[in-house]
C-alpha positions as CSV (number, residue, x, y, z in Angstrom):
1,X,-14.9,84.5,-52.1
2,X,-11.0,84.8,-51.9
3,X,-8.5,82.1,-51.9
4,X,-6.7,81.7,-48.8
5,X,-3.0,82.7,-49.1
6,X,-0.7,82.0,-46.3
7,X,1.3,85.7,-47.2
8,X,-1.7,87.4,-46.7
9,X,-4.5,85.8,-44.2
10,X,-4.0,85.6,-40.9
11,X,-3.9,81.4,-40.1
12,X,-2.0,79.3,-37.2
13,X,0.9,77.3,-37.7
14,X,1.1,74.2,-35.8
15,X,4.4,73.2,-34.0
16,X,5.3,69.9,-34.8
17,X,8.2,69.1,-32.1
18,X,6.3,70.8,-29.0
19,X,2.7,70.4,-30.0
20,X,1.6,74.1,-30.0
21,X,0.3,76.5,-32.1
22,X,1.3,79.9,-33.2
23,X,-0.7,82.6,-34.9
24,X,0.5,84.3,-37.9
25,X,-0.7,87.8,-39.3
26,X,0.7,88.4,-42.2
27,X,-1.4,91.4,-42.9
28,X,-0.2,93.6,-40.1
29,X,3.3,94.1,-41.3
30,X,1.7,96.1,-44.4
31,X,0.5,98.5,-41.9
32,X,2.3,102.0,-41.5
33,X,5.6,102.0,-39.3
34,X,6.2,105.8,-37.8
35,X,8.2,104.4,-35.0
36,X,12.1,103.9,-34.3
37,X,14.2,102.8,-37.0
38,X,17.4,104.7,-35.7
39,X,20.7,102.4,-35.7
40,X,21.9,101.1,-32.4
41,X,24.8,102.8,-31.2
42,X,28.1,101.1,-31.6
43,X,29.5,99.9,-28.4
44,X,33.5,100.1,-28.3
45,X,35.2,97.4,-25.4
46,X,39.1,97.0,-25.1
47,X,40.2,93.4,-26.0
48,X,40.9,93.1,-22.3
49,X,38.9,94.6,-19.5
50,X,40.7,94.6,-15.8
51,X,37.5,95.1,-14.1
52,X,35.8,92.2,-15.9
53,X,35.1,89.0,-14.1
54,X,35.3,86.4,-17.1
55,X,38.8,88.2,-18.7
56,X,41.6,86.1,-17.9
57,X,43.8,86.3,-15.1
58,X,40.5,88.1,-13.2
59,X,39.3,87.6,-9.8
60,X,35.6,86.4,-9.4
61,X,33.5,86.2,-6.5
62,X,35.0,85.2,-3.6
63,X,38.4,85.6,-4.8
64,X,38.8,83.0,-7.4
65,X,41.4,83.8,-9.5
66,X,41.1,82.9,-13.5
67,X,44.3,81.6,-15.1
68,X,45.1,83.5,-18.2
69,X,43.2,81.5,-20.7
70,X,44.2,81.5,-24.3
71,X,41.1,79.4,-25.8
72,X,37.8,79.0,-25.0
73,X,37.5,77.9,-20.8
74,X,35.0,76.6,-18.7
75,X,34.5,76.6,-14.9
76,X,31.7,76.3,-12.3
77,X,29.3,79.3,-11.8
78,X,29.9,81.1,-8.9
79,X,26.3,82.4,-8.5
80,X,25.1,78.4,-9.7
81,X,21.5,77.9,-10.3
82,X,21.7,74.4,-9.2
83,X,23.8,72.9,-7.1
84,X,25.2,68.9,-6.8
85,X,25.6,68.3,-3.5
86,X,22.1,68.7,-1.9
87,X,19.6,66.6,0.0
88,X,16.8,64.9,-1.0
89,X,13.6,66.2,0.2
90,X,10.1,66.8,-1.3
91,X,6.3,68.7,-0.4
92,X,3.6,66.6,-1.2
93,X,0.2,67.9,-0.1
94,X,-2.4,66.4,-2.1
95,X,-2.8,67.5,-5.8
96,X,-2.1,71.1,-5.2
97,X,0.8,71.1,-3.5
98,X,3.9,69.6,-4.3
99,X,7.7,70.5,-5.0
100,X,11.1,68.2,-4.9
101,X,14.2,68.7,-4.3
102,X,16.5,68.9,-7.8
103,X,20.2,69.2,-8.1
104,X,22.6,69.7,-10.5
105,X,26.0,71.4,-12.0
106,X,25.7,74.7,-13.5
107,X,29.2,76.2,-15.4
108,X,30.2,79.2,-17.3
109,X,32.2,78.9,-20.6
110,X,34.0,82.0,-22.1
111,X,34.0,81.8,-25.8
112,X,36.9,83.9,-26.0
113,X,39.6,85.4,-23.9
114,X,39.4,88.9,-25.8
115,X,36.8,90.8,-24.1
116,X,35.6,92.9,-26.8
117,X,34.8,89.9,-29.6
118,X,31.2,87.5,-29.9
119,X,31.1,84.4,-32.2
120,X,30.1,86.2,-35.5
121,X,33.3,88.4,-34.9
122,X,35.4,85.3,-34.1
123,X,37.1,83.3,-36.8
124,X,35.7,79.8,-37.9
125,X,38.6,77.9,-35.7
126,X,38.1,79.9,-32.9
127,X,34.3,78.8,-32.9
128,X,35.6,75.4,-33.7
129,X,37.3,75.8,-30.1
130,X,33.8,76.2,-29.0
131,X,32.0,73.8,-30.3
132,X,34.8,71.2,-29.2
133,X,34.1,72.3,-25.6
134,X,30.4,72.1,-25.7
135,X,31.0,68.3,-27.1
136,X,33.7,67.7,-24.1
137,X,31.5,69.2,-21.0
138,X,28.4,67.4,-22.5
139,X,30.1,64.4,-22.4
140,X,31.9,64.6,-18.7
141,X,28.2,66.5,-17.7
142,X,26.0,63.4,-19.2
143,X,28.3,60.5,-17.4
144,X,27.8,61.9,-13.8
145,X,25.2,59.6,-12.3
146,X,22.6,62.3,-11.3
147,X,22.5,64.7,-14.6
148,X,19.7,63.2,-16.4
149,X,20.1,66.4,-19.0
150,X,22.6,69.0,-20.0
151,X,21.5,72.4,-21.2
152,X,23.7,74.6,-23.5
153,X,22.6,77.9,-24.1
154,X,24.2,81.2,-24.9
155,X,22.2,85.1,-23.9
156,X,23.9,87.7,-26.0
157,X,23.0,91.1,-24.8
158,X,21.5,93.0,-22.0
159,X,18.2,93.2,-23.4
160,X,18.4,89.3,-23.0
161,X,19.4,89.6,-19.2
162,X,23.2,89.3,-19.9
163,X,25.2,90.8,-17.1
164,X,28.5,90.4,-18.5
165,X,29.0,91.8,-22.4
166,X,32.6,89.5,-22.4
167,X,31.4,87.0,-24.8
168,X,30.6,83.6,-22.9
169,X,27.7,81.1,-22.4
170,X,26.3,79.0,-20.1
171,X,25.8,75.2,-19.2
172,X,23.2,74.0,-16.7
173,X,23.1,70.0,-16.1
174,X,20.4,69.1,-13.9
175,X,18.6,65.5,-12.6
176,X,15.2,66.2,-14.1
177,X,14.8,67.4,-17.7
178,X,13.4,70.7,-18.2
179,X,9.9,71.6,-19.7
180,X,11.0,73.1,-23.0
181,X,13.2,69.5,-23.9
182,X,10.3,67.1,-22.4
183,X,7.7,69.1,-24.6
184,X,10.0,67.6,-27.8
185,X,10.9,64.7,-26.1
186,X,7.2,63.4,-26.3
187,X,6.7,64.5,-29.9
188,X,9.6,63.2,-31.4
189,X,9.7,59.7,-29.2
190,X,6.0,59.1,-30.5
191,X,6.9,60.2,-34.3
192,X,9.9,57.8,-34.0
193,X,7.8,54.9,-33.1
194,X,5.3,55.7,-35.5
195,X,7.9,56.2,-38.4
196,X,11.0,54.9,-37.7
197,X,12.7,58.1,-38.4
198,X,12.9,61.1,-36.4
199,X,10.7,64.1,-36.8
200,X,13.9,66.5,-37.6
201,X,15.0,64.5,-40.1
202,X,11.5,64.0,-42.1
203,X,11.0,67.7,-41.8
204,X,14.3,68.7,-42.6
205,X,14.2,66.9,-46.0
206,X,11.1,68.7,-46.7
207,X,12.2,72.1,-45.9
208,X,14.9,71.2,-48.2
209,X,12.8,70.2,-51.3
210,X,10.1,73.5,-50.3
211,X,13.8,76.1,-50.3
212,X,11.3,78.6,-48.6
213,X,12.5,79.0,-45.3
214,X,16.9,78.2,-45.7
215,X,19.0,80.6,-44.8
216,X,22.5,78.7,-44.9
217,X,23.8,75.2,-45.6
218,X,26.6,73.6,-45.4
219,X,27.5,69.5,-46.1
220,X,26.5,68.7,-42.3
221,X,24.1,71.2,-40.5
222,X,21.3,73.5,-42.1
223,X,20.3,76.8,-40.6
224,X,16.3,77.7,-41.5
225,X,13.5,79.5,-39.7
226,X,11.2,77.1,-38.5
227,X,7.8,76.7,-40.3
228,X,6.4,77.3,-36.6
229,X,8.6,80.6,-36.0
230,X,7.4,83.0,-33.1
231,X,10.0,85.3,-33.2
232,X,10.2,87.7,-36.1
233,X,14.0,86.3,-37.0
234,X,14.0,82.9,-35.0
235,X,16.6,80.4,-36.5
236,X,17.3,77.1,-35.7
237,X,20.4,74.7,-36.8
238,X,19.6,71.3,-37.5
239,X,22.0,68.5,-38.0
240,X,21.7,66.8,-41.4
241,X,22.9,63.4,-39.9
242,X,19.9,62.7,-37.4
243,X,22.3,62.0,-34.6
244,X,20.7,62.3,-31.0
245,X,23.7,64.8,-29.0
246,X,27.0,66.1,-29.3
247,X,28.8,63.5,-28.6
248,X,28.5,61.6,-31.9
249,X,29.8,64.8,-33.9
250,X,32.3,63.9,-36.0
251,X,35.4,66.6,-36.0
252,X,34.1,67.3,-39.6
253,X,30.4,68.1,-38.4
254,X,32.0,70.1,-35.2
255,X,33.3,72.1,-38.0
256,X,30.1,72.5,-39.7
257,X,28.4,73.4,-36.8
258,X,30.9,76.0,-36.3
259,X,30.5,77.5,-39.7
260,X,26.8,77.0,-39.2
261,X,27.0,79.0,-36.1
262,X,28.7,81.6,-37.3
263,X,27.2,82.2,-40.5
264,X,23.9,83.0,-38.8
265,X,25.4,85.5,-36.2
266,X,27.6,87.3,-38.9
267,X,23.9,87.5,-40.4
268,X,22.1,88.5,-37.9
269,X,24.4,91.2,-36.8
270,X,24.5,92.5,-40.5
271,X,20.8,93.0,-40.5
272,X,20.7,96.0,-38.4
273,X,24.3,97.0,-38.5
274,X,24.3,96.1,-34.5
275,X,25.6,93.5,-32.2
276,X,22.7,91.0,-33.0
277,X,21.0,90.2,-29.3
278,X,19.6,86.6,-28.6
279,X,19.2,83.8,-26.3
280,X,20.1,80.4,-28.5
281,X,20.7,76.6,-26.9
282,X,21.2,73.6,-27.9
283,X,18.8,70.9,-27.5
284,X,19.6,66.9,-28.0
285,X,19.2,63.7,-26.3
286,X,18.6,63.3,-22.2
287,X,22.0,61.8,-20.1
288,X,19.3,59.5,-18.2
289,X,21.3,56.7,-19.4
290,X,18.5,55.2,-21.8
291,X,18.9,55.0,-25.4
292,X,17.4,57.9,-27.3
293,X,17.4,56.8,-31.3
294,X,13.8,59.8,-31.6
295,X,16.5,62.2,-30.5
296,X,17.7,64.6,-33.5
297,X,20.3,67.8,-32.4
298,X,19.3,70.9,-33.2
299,X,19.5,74.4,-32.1
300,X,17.3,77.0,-31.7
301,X,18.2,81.0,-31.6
302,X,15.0,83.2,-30.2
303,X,15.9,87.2,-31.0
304,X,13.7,89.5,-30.1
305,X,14.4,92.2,-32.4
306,X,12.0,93.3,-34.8
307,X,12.1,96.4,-36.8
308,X,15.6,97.9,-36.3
309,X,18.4,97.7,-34.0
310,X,16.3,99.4,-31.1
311,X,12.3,98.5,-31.7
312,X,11.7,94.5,-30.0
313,X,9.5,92.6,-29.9
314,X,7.2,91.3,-26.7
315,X,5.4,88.8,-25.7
316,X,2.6,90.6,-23.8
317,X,-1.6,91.0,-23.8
318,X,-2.8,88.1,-26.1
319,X,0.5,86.6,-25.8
320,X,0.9,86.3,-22.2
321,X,-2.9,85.0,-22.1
322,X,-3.7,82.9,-25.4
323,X,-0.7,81.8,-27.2
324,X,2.4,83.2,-29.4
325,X,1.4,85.7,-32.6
326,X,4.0,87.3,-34.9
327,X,3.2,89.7,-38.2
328,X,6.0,89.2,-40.6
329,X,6.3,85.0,-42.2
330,X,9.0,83.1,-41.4
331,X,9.1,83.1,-45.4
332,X,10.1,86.8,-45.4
333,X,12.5,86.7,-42.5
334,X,13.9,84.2,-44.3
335,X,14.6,86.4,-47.3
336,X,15.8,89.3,-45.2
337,X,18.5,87.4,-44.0
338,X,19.5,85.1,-46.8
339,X,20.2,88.6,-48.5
340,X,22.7,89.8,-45.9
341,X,26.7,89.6,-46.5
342,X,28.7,86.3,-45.2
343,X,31.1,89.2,-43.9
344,X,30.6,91.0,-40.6
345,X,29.5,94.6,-41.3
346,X,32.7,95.7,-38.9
347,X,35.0,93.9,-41.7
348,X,33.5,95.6,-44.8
């Protein structure tokens, strides 16, 4: 009889902050590849772009005119998912049947006024500039009576549905809090009352004694693929100080959040020699106006590259209908990028 070995055998991983379960096959990835492993081709865009819609002093839609922007800059989408002045209304027919009304304030923030630059090609103050706007529109977001939660998230690259490659992200604030945030909201408010510590913190310590699955450190965030990774190269940042949102960041842990940040994208664009595509947001405490000691910020980063800069990966067949597999470990991803450069491929 063998021994079971996690590197070898396929097995699940449980996910400890949403309560579901991933299945690992370790085995595949020893299997022949006779597919794609070409580079990606190496897109060229002027530091300013006249026909782009987020460079500054731009028109948008309907003829809004951008002011010409020297840091990072923030306004309300134009194409808004949500919207804050709506009225209330509901469906309720029986079990089956029933929808609400939801509102909410959806804005666009452009990293960068240079067109042609992303955050792991931007320098650790720039980023700072970021991260000190994520704080400030979480804040002014969170006090307005009706957001009950603020999401910041970033999609870099078309294959992620990105229509605009000028380096920018996205904030929606809504009344309700989302599905992905409520799933950890349960898990780490019931670990918290069970404990008296939060879940991130308890885990992160022993992520830190195991050193199997860190990729970068720093004195105030850790970046590490999760235990419960479904992506082949999924991240996540996790505070070392189990505070619950942005707004009790310290300017010295903005600045390691910054560094955090940018460490991992210089890494993962190094892997492939490619501009690295993603969707990454930030996930932390609800602005429902209750306290929220179980909350722990983190942030998770979901790329769906797999082999080279052009083969991806899908969630599709067993994925679609069972639940989440992957072939390569965590463990190994976690190798693959510890060992690339802290400097961008484009600098070396």
């Amino acid at each position: 009889m063998q021994t079971f070995n996690m590197e070898e055998h396929p097995h699940r991983r449980f996910n400890a902050l949403t309560g579901e379960w991933v299945l690992v096959s370790p085995h595949r990835a020893k299997r022949p590849w006779q597919g794609q492993v070409e580079k990606g081709q190496q897109e060229k865009r002027p530091g300013y772009d006249p026909k782009c819609y987020l460079c500054p002093g731009n028109e948008r839609a309907g003829g809004i005119k951008n002011p010409d922007y020297s840091g990072t800059y923030t306004f309300i989408n134009d194409f808004s998912a949500l919207l804050a002045d709506m009225p209330e209304g509901e469906e309720n027919d029986g079990e089956l049947f029933r929808a609400e009304s939801e509102k909410g304030i959806c804005k666009v923030i452009c990293f960068s006024p240079r067109h042609d630059l992303t955050i792991p090609e931007m320098s650790h103050e720039e980023v700072c500039g970021v991260v000190d706007v994520w704080q400030k529109e979480f804040c002014e977001l969170g006090e307005e009576d009706f957001i009950g939660y603020v999401q910041i998230f970033e999609n870099k690259g078309a294959v992620m549905g990105c229509s605009n490659p000028h380096p920018h992200g996205q904030i929606w604030s809504s009344r309700s809090i989302p599905v992905e945030p409520m799933k950890e909201q349960e898990r780490q408010k019931a670990y918290y009352n069970k404990h008296g510590r939060t879940l991130l913190a308890d885990y992160l310590n022993k992520e830190l004694e195991k050193d199997k699955r860190i990729i970068y450190k720093n004195d105030h965030f850790v970046v590490l693929s999760p235990y419960w990774a479904v992506w082949p190269f999924e991240a996540m940042i996790v505070s070392r100080r189990p505070v619950p949102d942005l707004s009790g960041l310290s300017e010295y842990e903005r600045s390691g959040l910054a560094d955090a940040y940018r460490q991992l994208t210089i890494r993962y664009d190094n892997l492939f020699e490619t501009s690295f595509p993603y969707s990454a947001g930030l996930h932390q405490a609800p602005t429902d106006g209750k306290q929220h000691p179980e909350w722990h910020l983190h942030m998770h980063f979901y790329p769906p590259l797999l082999r080279s800069a052009t083969v991806k990966k899908f969630m599709v067949g067993y994925e679609m209908l069972a639940n989440p597999q992957r072939d390569i470990t965590p463990e190994t991803s976690t190798q693959r990028l510890k060992e690339q450069p802290a400097l961008h491929y484009k600098s070396r």
